[in-house]
Structures are given as structure tokens and as C-alpha cells.
N, C-alpha and C positions, 0 to 999 in steps of 0.2 A: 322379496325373492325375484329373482332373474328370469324368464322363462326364455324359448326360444321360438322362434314363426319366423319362417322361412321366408313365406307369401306375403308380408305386409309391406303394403307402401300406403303413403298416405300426401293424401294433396289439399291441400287449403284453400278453402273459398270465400269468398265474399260474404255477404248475405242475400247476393243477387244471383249469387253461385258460378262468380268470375273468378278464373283460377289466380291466387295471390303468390304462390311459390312452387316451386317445382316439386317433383315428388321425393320422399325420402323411401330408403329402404331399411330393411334392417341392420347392416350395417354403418348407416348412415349415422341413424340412432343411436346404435351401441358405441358408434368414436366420441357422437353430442353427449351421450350419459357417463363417458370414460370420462371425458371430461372435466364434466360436471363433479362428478364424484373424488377427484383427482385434489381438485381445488377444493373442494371441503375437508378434505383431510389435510390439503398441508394449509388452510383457514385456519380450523380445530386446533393445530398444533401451532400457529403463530400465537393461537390466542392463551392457550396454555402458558408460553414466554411471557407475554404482560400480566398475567393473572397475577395477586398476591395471596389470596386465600386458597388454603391447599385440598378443600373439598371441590372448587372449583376448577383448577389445576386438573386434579383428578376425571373430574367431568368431562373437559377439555381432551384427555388425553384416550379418554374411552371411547369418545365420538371421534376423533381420529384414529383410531384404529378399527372401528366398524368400519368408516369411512372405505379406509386402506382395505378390509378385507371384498368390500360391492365392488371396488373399482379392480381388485384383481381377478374376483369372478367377471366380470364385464372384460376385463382384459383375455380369459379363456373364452370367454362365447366370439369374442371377435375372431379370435384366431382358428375358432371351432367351423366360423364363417366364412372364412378362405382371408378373414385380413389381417392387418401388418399391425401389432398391437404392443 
């Protein structure tokens, strides 16, 4: 599940506690996990196409469509954010 936080940013450091990358927000996140989530679903469904066995197939086609449905919640939290989704 998806939540939303308005207030998060997050900065990366070292182990010396030297800053390694700049800060993300939550919209930042939400386009990296739009993303992410985007490609797993059209993954899922390429792999569905090579499959020969049709329990597998099946499998394939269930994980892309969960896929599809995180990446379109993720796609309303963006736009719920003020961004371009």
C-alpha cells in the first residue's frame, strides 16, 4: 500500500556522514517508484509472450496487472502532489 507524507525528504550519507546525493522529496520518489512499477508491469507482460506453459502465462499476466494497478495508484498520489503524471 501506497501512503502519502507530505514532509519527507531524505539525504544519503556516507558512513562518515558526508552528504553522497542530494535530497529527494516526495514527489521525487513517487516518479522513481512510478517508474519502477511501470517497468514491472510491461517486464511481467513481455514475459508472459515467451512463456510456453499456461499456469505460468497466467502468473505472468496476474503480476502485470497488480503491477498496472500500484503504478496507477502511484500515478494519482503524484497528481494528488501537484505533479505531471
Amino acid at each position: 500500500m501506497i501512503t502519502e507524507n507530505k514532509q519527507l525528504l531524505f539525504t544519503v550519507k556516507d558512513m562518515k556522514g558526508e552528504k553522497l546525493m542530494s535530497n529527494f522529496s516526495d514527489l521525487d520518489m513517487l516518479y522513481d517508484y512510478e517508474k519502477d512499477t511501470s517497468a514491472a508491469a510491461a517486464g511481467y507482460m513481455t514475459f508472459s509472450t515467451k512463456a510456453s506453459d499456461p499456469d505460468l502465462i497466467t502468473r505472468y499476466m496476474q503480476l502485470a496487472h497488480e503491477a498496472g494497478k500500484v503504478s496507477e495508484q502511484t500515478r494519482k498520489l503524484i497528481i494528488k502532489n501537484g505533479g505531471i503524471a
